[in-house]
Each structure stands twice: as structure tokens, then as C-alpha cells.
C-alpha positions in Angstrom: 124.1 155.4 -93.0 123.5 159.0 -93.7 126.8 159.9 -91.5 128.9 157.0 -93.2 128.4 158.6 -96.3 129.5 161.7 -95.5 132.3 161.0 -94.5 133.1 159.0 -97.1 132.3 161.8 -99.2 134.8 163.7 -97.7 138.0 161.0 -97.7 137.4 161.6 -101.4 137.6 164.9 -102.1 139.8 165.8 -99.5 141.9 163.0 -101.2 141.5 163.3 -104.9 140.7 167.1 -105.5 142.5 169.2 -102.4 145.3 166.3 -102.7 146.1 166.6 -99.1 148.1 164.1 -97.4 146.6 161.0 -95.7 147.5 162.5 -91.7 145.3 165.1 -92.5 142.9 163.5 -93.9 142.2 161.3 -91.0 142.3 164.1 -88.8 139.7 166.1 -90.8 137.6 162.9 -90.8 138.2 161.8 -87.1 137.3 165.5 -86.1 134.4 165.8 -88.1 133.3 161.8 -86.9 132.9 163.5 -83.3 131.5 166.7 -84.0 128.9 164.9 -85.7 128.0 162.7 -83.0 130.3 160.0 -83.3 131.9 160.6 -79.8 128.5 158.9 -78.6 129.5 155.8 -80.5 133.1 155.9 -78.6 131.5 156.6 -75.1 129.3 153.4 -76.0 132.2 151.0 -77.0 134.5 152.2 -74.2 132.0 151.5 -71.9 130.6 147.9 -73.0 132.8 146.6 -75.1 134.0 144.4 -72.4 130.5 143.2 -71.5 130.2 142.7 -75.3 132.9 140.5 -75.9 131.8 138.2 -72.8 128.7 138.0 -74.2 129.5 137.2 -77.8 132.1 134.5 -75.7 129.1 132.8 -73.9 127.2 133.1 -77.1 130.2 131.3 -79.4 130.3 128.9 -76.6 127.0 127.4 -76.2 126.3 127.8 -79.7 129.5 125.8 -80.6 128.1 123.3 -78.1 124.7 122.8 -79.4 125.9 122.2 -82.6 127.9 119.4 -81.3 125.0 117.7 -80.0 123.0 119.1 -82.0 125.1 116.9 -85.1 125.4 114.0 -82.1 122.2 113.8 -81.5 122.5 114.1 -77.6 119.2 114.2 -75.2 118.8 115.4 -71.6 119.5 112.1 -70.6 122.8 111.4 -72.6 124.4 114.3 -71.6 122.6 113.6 -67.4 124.9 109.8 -68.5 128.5 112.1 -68.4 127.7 114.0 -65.8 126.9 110.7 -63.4 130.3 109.5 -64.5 132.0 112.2 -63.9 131.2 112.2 -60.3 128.3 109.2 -59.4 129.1 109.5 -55.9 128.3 113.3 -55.3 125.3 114.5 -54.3 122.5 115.8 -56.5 119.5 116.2 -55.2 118.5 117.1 -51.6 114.8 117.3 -50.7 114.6 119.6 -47.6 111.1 118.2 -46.6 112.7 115.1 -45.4 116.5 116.0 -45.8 116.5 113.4 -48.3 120.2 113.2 -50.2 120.2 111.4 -53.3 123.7 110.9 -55.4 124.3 111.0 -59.0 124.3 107.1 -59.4 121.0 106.8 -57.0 119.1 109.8 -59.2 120.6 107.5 -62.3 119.3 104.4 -60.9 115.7 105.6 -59.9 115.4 107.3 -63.5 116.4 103.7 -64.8 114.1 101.9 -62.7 110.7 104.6 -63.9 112.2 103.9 -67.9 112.0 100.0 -67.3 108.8 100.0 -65.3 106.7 102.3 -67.8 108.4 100.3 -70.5 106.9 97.3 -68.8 103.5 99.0 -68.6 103.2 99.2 -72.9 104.2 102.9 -72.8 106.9 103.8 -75.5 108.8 106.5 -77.2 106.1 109.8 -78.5 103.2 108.3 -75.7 102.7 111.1 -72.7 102.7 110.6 -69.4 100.7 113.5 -67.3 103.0 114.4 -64.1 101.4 115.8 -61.1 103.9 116.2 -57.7 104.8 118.5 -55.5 108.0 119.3 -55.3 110.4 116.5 -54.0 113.6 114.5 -55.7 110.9 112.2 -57.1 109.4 114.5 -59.5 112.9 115.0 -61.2 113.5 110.9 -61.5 110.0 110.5 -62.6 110.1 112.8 -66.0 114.0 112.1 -66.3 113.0 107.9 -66.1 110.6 108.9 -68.8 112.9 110.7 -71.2 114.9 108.0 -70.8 112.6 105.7 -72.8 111.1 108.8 -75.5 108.0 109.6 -73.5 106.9 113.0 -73.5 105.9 114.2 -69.3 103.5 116.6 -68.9 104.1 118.9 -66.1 100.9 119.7 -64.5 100.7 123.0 -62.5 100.3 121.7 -58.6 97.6 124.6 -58.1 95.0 123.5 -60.7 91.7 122.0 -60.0 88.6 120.8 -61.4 88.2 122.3 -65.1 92.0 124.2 -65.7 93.3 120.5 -64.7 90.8 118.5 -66.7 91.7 120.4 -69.6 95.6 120.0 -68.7 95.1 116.4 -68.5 92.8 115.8 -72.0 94.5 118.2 -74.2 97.8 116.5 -73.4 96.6 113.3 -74.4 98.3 111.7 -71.2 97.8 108.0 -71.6 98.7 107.7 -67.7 98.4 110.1 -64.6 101.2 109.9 -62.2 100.7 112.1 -59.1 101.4 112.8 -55.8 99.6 111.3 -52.6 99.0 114.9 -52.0 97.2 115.7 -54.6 94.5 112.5 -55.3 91.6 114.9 -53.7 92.5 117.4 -56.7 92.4 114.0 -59.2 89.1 112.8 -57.5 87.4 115.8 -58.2 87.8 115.1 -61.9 88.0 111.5 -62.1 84.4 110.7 -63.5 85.3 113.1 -66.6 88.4 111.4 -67.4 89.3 108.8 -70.1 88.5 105.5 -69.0 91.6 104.2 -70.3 93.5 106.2 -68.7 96.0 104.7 -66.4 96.6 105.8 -62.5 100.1 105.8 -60.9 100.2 107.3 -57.5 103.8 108.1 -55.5 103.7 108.9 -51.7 102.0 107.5 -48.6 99.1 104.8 -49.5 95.5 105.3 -48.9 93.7 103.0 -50.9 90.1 104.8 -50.1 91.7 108.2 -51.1 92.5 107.4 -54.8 90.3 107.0 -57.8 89.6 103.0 -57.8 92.3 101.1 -60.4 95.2 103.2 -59.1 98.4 101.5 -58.6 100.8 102.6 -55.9 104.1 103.2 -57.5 106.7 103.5 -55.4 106.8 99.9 -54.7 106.4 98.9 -58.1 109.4 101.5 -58.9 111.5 99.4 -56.1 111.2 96.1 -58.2 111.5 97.2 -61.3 114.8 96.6 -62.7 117.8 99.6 -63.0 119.7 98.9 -65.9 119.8 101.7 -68.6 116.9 101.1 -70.6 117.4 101.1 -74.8 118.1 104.3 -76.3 115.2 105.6 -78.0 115.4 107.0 -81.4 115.0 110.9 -80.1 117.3 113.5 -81.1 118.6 117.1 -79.8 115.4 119.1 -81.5 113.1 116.2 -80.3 110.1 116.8 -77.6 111.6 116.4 -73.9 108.1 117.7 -71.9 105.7 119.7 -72.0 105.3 123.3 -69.5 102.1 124.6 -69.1 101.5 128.5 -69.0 100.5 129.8 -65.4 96.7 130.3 -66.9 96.7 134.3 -65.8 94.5 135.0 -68.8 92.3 131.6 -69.9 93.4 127.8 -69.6 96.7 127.2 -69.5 98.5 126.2 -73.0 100.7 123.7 -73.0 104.5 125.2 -74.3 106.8 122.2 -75.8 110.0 121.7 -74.8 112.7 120.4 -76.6 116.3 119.1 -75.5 117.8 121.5 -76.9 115.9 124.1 -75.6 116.5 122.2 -71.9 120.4 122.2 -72.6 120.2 126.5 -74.0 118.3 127.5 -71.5 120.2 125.7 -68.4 123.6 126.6 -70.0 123.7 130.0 -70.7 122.8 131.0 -67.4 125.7 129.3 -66.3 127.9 130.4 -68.8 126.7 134.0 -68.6 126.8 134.4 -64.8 130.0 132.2 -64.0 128.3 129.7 -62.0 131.1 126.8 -60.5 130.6 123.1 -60.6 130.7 123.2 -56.7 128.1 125.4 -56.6 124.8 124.9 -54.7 121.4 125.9 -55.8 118.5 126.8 -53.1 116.0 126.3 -55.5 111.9 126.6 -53.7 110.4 127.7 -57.1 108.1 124.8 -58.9 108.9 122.0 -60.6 106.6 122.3 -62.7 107.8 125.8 -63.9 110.5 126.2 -66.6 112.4 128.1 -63.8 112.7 125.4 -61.1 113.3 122.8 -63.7 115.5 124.2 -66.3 117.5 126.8 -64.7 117.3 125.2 -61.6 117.4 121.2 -61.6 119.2 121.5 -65.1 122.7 122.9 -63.6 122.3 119.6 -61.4 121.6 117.3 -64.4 124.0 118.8 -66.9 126.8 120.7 -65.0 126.9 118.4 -61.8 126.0 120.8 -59.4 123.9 119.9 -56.4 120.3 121.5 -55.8 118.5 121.6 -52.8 114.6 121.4 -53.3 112.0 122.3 -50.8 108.4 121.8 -51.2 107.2 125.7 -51.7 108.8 129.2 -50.7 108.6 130.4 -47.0 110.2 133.7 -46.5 110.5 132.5 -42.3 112.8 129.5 -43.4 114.8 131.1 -46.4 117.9 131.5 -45.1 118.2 128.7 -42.1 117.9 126.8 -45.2 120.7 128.6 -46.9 123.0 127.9 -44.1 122.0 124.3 -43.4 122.7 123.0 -46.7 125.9 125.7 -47.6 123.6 127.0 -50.9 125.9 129.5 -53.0 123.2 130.2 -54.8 119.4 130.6 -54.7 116.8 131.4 -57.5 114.0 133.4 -56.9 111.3 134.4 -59.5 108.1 137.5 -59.2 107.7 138.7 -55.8 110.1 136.6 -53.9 112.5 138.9 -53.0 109.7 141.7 -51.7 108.1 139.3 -49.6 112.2 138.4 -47.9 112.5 142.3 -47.8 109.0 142.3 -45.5 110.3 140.1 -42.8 111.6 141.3 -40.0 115.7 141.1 -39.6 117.0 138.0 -38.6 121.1 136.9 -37.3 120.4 134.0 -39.7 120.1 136.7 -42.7 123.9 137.7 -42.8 125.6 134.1 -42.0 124.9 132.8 -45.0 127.7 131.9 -47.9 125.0 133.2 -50.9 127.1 134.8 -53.7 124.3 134.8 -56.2 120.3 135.3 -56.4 119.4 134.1 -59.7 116.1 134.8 -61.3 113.4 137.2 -63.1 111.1 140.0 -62.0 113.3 141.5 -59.5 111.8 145.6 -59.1 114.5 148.1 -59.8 112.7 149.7 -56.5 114.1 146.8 -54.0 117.0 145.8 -56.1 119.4 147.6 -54.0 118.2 147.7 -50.7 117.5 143.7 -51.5 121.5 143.0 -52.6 122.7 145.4 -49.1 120.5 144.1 -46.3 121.1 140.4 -47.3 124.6 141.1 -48.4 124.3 139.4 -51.9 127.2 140.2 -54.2 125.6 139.2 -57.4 122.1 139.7 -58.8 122.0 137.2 -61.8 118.5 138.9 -63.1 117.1 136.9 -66.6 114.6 137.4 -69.3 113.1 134.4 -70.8 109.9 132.7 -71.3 109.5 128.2 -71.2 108.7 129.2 -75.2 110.4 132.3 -76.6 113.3 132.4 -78.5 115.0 135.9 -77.9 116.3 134.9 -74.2 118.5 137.9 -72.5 121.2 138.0 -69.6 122.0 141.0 -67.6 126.0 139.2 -67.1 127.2 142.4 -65.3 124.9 143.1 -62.6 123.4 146.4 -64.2 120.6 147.3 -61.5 117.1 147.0 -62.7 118.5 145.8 -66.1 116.8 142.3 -67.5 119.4 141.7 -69.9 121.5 143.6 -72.8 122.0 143.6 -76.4 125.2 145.0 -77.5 125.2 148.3 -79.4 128.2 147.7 -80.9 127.1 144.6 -82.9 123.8 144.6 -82.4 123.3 142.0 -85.6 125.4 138.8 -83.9 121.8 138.6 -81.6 118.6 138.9 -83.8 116.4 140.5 -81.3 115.0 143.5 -81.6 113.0 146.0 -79.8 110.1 147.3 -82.5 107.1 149.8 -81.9 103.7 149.0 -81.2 100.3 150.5 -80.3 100.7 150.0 -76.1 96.5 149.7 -76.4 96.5 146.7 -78.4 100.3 145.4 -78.7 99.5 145.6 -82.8 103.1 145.9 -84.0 103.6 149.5 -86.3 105.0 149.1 -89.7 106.6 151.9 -91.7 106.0 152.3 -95.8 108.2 149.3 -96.5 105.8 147.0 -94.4 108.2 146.3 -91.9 108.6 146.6 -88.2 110.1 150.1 -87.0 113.0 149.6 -84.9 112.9 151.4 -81.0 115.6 154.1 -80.7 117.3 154.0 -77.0 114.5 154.9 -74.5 111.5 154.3 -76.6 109.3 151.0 -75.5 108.9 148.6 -77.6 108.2 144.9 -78.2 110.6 142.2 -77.6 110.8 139.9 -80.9 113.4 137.8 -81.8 113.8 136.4 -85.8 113.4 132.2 -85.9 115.5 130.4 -87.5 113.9 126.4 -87.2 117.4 125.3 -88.5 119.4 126.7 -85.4 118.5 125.4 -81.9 119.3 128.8 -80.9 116.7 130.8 -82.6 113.7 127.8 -83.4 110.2 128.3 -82.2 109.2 125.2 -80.8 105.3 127.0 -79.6 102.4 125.0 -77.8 100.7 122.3 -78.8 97.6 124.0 -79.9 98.6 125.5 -83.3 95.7 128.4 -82.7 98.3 129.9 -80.5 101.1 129.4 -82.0 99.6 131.1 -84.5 99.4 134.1 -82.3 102.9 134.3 -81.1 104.5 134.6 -84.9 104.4 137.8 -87.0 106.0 138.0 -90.6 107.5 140.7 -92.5 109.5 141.8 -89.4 113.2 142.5 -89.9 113.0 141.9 -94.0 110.1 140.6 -96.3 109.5 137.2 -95.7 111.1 136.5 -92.4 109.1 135.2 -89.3 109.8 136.2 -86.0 108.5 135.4 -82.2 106.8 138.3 -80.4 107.0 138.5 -76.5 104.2 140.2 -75.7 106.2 142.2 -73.1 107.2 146.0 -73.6 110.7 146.2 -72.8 113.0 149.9 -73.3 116.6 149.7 -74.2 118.7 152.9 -72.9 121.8 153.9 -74.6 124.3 151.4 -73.6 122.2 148.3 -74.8 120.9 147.5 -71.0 117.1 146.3 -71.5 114.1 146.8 -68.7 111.2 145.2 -68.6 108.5 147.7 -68.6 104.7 145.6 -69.2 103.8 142.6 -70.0 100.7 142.7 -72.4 97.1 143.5 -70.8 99.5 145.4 -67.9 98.9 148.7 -69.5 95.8 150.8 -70.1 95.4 154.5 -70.7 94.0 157.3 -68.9 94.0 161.3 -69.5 95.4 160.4 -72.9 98.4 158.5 -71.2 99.7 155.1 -70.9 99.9 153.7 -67.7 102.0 151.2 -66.8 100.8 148.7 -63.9 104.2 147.6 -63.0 105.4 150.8 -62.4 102.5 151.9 -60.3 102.7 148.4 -58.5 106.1 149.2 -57.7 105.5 152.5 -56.1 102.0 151.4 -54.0 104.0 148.1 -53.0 106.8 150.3 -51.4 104.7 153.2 -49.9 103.0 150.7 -48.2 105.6 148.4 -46.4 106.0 145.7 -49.3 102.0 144.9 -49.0 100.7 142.7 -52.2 99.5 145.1 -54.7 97.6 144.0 -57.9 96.7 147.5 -60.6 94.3 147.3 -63.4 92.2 149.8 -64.9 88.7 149.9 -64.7 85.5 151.3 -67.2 83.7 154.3 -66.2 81.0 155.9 -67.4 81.6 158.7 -69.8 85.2 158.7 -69.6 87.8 157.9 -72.0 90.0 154.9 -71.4 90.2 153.3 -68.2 90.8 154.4 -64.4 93.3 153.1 -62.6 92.1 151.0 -59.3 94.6 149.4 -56.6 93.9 146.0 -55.0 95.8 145.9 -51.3 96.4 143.0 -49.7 96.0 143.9 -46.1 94.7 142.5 -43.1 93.7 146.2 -41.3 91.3 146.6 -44.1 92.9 150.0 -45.0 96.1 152.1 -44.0 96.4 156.1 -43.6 94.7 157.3 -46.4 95.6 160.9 -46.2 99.3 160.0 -45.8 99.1 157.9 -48.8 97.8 160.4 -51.3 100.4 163.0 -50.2 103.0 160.4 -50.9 101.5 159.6 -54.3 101.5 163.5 -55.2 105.2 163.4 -54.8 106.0 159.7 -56.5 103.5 159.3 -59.3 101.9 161.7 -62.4 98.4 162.8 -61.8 97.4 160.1 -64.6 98.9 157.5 -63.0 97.6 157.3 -59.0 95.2 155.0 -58.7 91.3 156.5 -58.4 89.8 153.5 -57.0 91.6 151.4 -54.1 90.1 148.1 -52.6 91.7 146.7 -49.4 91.3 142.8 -48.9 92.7 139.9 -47.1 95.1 138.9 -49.3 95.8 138.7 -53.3 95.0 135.0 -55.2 98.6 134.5 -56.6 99.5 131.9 -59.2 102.3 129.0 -58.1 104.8 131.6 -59.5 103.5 134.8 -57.8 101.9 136.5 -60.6 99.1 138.4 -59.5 95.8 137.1 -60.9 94.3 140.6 -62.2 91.2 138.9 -64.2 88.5 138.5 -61.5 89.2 141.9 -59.9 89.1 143.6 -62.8 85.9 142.2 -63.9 84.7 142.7 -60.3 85.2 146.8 -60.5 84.3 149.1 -57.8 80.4 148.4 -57.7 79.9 148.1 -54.0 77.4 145.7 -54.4 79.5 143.0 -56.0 82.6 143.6 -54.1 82.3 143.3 -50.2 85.8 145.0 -49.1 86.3 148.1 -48.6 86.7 150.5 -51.3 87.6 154.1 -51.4 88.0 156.5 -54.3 90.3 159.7 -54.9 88.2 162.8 -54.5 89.6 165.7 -56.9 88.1 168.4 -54.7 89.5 167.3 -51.5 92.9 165.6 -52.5 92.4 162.8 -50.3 90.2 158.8 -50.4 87.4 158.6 -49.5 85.0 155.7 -48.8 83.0 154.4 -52.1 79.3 153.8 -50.5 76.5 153.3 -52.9 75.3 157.0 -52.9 79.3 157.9 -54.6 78.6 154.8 -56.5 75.8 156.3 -58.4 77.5 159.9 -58.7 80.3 158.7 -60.6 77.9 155.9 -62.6 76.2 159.3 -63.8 79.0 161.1 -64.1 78.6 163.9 -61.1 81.8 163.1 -60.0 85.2 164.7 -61.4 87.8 161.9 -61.5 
């Protein structure tokens, strides 16, 4: 502002009072424009400009297409109608469990046959239908049937037992369960605390004595029921498709909404933004129940017509025999994926694969390289996004360790911004005007992007509890009166517009007046110690300020070269940030989308009477770990130990 004023200042006098001619004028300003900086702006628009106008391209294009449907009043299922007649006899779905192959018509047919049959059953448009299922081609008929006739699936995370499910199940209202053979010991457990009226549908092999009594076994009800297209019902493009539940790391899951058009955004600007082809096939072993394997995943089957092979859960032995069986062009991974690929041993079947693309999140700059090189992948499609938020990022030119971009250029076309906050307790830092402070290049910041309930694009749809919605929404952000979504993740932004993810909230805690990041540190551990599981948290200790940092090791020794490790941490991390406490154990409690589950450790500490592995801290004096027995217990409880 300052600088455009300047100059300005200048074209006038320079023009008015020294009356010199217009080629020197713009000379004078041009010259002055660089020596005041402005050569930074044309190293930044030479430099992205192009990635900027693809962007802005993909943006026009989807946005342009929502609209459409938007004004059309298009579903999931309408638009799953145009891709079945585009092509009804190509395949869809492939379930590598059984090497099932299901077409577009027989995916369209089974949908048809759920819509009739629950339609039969009294269920109707707004009722919700709980959905619990492994993966398999099954679970994507079964909630696609049910959007067909306006009911509302909830997804129920596969993992979940005993309270976390009953609470999945009651706060959804379900007026029916439909699971999985596999999983009727999970509903069992919980069956006495459930609605009586609640209504039991199971899919899979048939045990009567292993299901809750009054279940009914679907699949051959399914078989009779009839296949026509079912009545449209009256549901539009901002209208509920399902419902996601969060991954429970901190509390009981919450239940995110998902709209159509947040279905048809999400699907189709990652295939828009990373060039994906109609011919294309997806590898995707993430859950079905996630917004991963069912939206970026299963959607480019349903929508673009591409084919997606779905196995039952990850294994990092099988990977890529699958890849080559089934021809995948592309595979989606998500967390740790791509670490725990990187820790088997080489295989032949590793470079005879055709995979042009690994598409997903939470791939570490650290193993992004050696990741693409060893497994010769050309293109690292790496996403930010959450099943609810609505400030979604892209990194469309392969930018290593980069999340995403916002252009620099015209940084106003996307309303996201990076703003400061308090890293302690996320609290988001306001300057005299009340509003948000906007994050220069390389300082952290939270992700929030402005909503705009009018525009598919930028709408908060939130969970069903209102409490948390309440949560997620600040006001006053980017002007007085506006609302926007906050992330809770820390992200930095470097000069060019390339964002990285740095925390996620809760993942950071300081120590020796310093913010330590636990993704960073996770990183480095996971690395120095062959690719091992590695879960950091800080920990209390007595009359210390802030919180130590303590390492949790997956590791079936029990512990690793000690010595060796602290050396290596001298060289790779600040003083503040090596961990002070480690803890070897058998292996790390993952949720069904490898997040590390942090809570009970951390709660847990280093008290040698509560936790049974073996623990070690850093001694200052010798520069090495040492074992954490009772007797060091009490020193450092009393403070007799320098940490």
C-alpha cells in the first residue's frame, strides 16, 4: 500500500511539475519499483504464474460446474445416472478380497435394488440408516441405494466398540443398523443398550446364533427386491448425502455432515487439479468409512467413470502384487502409508508396476523423495482437506513437502488465509482493529477459510452437534462481521505461495521457552530409527515450565542403541526439541486411518509404576539415556535431576 503510493506520488510530480516525458517516467518508476523491492514481486510471478493460472482454471471449472447443479438441483446419484450411461458395461468396482468385478449397470442395479427394499421397509427421504461394513463393493451400493431414496447413511468407523459405537449409533438417530457379518460381535456387545425399535439388517455369511435376535439377513432380501430406479426424492445439491464420523483421537467421535455438493467438490477438484484420465485406475485400501476412501477415492468411480479397486485394509506385503494385478494407475494413500511401504524390504514386484500417481495427505517431506525414487512414482498428488472444512488446498505441481498453494499473485480469488495464533492454546491474535493478523511468508499460522453458506464452494456444512460447530467458526476474521472456518492445524506459507503442514492442534507444546512441534520431531525419530512407529507428546514435570518432550517407539527389541541415538539427535534436532523421556513398546494403538492415538500415553507419563515398558530418560551430565527405575523416578519428581 505504502509502496503503491509512492510511486504514485512520483508519476505525478515527475509528470506535472519536472514535466518530463512519459519514457522517462516509466523508467524512473520501473527502476525505483525494483530497488524498492518490487523485483521480489517479479521473481514470484515468473515463477508461478503458470501454476496460478492452472489453478484459477480448475477453480473456474468446478465452480462453473457446481453452479450448474447447483441451479439443477443434481445429487450423487443423478450425476452416478450419466456416468452408468455413458459406459454401463465397464467396470467399476473391483473387491480384491474375492476379485469381485462389478460393472456400472450391476453397481446401478444393486443401488436400485437397497432404494426399493428400504423403501419397502417404511424408511423414507431425511430417516438414517447406521452403516457398519468393512470394506467391500457392498458398502458403496448400500449408502449409494440409500441416497437414492433421501436417506441419510451413517458411516460407522469399523474400529469402534462398545461405548465410541453406542454413541455413533444413538447420536445419529439411525432408525436401522446395517452391518457386516464381520462385525455382529462388535454390535452384540452393545445390543442390550440400544433402541428397541431399532431395526437389524446384516450383509455377509449367515449365522443366526451370531446376531442380536430380530436381525434380518439382507443379502437375500436385496436379491428379491426389485431394480427399477426408485422415485426421485425431493433432495437437492446443498442437501445431506451422509454422515463421516471424526477418527475419535481426542473424545467421541463427532459426526461431520456431508452434503452433495461437498461429495461432487471434493471428488472433482482432485481430478481436475492433478489431471487424473477417465481410464484411470484407483488402488484405493484406505476406509470406506473415511472421507478419503469414499470421496476422493470411490467418487472418481461414481462421477468420472473411473474404476477402483477396493481391498479390505492396507498391507504393505501385498501393495504392489496388487498394483500389477489389477493395472492401478493410481493409488491413494493417507498418514503413515507410505513409511510403512518404505520399511519393507525391496521387492522385483516394486518397479513392474504402471503407478503414475500416489494420491493422498500426510506424506513427510523426510520420505517424500526417497518414497517417489525407490518406487519410481512420477507424481505425488499430496492434498489438504478435512470431511468438514471449507478452505481445501492442492499441491497441482508436485512441490516436495508442499500440502497445497495459494497464489501470491491473487491471493484474493481463494479466501483462505494463513492468520497468527498463540501455538499454546490455538487462540487466534487480533490487531487494534479486532481482526485476525495475516502470516507473512514463513511465519505459522492457522489455516481459516471465509464461509460463504450461499456458495457450495465456501459453505460450512459442521457436525451435527451444534456445540461443536460452535467451536470451529470464529467471527470478525478478514472484516467485521464475517465468519470464517478454523482448521485447527498450523500450516507456514514460504514465499512462492507453497503451504506445509506444520501441527495439527494439541501436536505442539513448549519447552525451554520454545515451541516444539511433534511432527517434526516424529519425523526425525521415525527416520533415525529405520521407519519404527513413533508417537511425541510432552509430558508435566515437577517444577519445570511447560512440558518435556517424551518418545513412544514402537519396537519389538524393547530398545535400540541408545548412545548412537543421542549422538544422532545432537546433530538433527535443537537442544529443546530431543525428546527427555523415551518408552519402547510393542507397537503404537493407531486409528483406522493411522493417526497415532497420543491421549493414553500421555496421561500414562513416565511413572514406572503405571507404565510397564521400558523407559529411559536423557541424562544432561552424561549426554546419553539412561534407564528410568524408581530411584530416578523420585530424583526428577523432586527435582534433583537437571533436564
Amino acid at each position: 500500500m505504502l509502496l503503491g503510493a509512492s510511486l504514485l506520488g512520483v508519476l505525478l510530480f515527475s509528470w506535472l511539475v519536472l514535466k518530463l516525458p512519459w519514457t522517462q517516467v516509466g523508467l524512473s518508476l520501473f527502476f525505483l519499483y525494483l530497488g524498492s523491492g518490487g523485483w521480489r514481486f517479479i521473481r514470484i510471478f515468473i515463477k508461478t504464474v503458470r501454476r496460478d493460472i492452472f489453478g484459477g482454471t480448475v477453480l473456474l471449472r468446478v465452480k462453473a460446474k457446481v453452479r450448474r447443479y447447483l441451479r439443477e438441483r443434481r445429487t450423487v446419484p443423478i450425476l452416478f445416472a450419466a456416468t452408468v450411461q455413458r459406459h454401463p458395461d465397464k467396470t467399476a468396482l473391483i473387491f480384491e478380497g474375492t476379485d469381485t468385478h462389478w460393472t456400472f449397470r450391476q453397481l446401478d442395479n444393486y443401488s436400485n435394488s437397497v432404494a426399493n427394499f428400504l423403501q419397502a421397509q417404511g424408511l423414507a427421504s431425511g430417516d438414517v440408516v447406521a452403516l457398519f461394513m468393512e470394506n467391500r463393493n457392498e458398502f458403496v451400493g448400500l449408502w449409494l441405494g440409500m441416497a437414492k431414496l433421501g436417506v441419510e447413511a451413517a458411516l460407522i468407523n469399523t474400529n469402534l466398540r462398545r461405548d465410541a459405537l453406542l454413541h455413533c449409533l444413538t447420536s445419529s438417530q439411525a432408525r436401522a443398523l446395517v452391518f457386516g457379518s464381520e462385525m455382529a460381535p462388535a454390535v452384540l456387545e452393545i445390543h442390550a443398550n440400544l433402541d428397541p425399535s431399532l431395526n437389524f439388517f446384516c450383509s455377509g455369511p449367515w449365522e443366526p446364533s451370531t446376531v442380536p435376535a430380530g436381525t434380518k439377513h439382507l443379502d437375500p432380501l436385496l436379491e428379491d427386491a426389485p431394480k427399477h430406479q426408485p422415485s426421485r426424492p425431493n433432495k437437492g445439491f446443498v442437501d445431506k448425502l451422509f454422515y463421516i464420523y471424526t477418527s475419535g483421537t481426542t473424545g467421541l467421535p463427532k459426526a461431520a455432515i456431508v452434503v452433495h455438493s461437498r461429495y461432487y467438490r471434493m471428488a472433482a477438484l482432485v481430478y481436475y487439479g492433478f489431471r487424473m484420465r477417465p481410464d484411470d485406475i484407483v488402488y484405493d485400501c484406505l476406509p470406506l468409512y473415511h472421507s478419503a476412501g469414499n470421496i476422493v477415492g470411490i467418487g472418481q468411480c461414481l462421477i468420472h467413470g473411473m474404476t477402483v479397486v477396493i481391498r479390505k485394509k492396507f498391507s504393505a506385503s501385498r501393495f504392489w502384487d496388487d498394483c500389477i494385478k489389477y493395472n492401478c494407475t493410481i493409488v491413494q494413500y493417507i498418514g503413515e502409508l507410505c513409511r510403512y511401504l518404505l520399511n519393507q524390504p525391496p521387492r522385483e514386484a516394486e518397479g513392474q508396476h504402471r503407478v503414475r500417481m500416489a494420491l493422498g495427505n500426510g506424506l513427510r517431506q523426510c520420505i517424500w523423495t526417497d518414497f517417489c525414487s525407490r518406487f519410481h512414482i512420477p507424481q505425488v498428488a499430496e492434498f489438504y482437506g478435512a470431511t468438514e472444512c471449507n478452505c481445501s488446498l492442492g499441491n497441482f505441481d508436485g512441490q516436495v513437502g508442499a500440502c497445497g498453494f495459494n497464489s501470491r499473485i491473487l491471493s484474493f480469488v481463494y479466501p483462505i488465509r494463513l492468520v497468527r495464533v498463540n501455538e499454546d492454546t490455538m487462540e487466534l491474535i487480533r490487531g487494534p482493529d479486532g481482526l485476525c493478523i495475516p502470516c507473512k511468508p514463513g511465519e505459522p499460522g492457522q489455516l481459516v477459510g471465509v464461509i460463504i453458506q450461499e456458495d457450495p464452494l465456501r459453505r460450512f456444512d459442521g457436525y451435527l452437534n451444534q456445540g461443536t460447530n460452535d467451536k470451529k467458526i470464529a467471527g470478525d476474521v478478514f472484516k467485521k462481521g464475517d465468519q470464517a472456518y478454523l482448521s485447527g492445524d498450523v500450516l507456514v506459507m514460504d514465499e512462492l505461495g507453497y503451504v506445509y503442514f506444520r501441527d495439527r492442534t494439541g501436536d505442539t507444546f513448549r519447552w525451554k521457552g520454545e515451541n516444539v512441534s511433534t511432527t517434526e520431531v516424529e519425523g526425525t525419530l521415525s527416520r533415525l530409527l529405520d521407519m519404527a512407529d513413533v508417537a511425541v507428546y510432552g509430558v508435566e514435570v515437577p517444577g519445570t515450565e511447560g512440558r518435556a518432550g517424551m518418545a513412544a517407539v514402537a519396537s519389538s527389541s524393547g530398545s535400540c542403541d541408545l548412545e548412537h541415538l543421542a549422538q544422532l539427535l545432537q546433530k538433527e534436532l535443537p537442544l529443546y526439541a530431543r525428546p527427555i523421556f523415551l518408552r519402547f513398546l510393542p507397537e503404537l494403538h493407531k486409528t483406522g486411518t493411522f493417526k497415532l492415538q497420543k491421549t493414553e500415553l500421555q496421561k500414562e507419563g513416565f511413572d514406572p509404576t503405571v507404565v510397564k515398558d521400558q523407559l529411559f530418560y536423557l541424562d544432561a551430565r552424561k549426554g546419553r539415556y539412561v534407564p528410568l527405575d524408581q530411584e530416578a523416578y523420585t530424583r526428577i519428581q523432586a527435582g534433583q535431576e537437571k533436564l
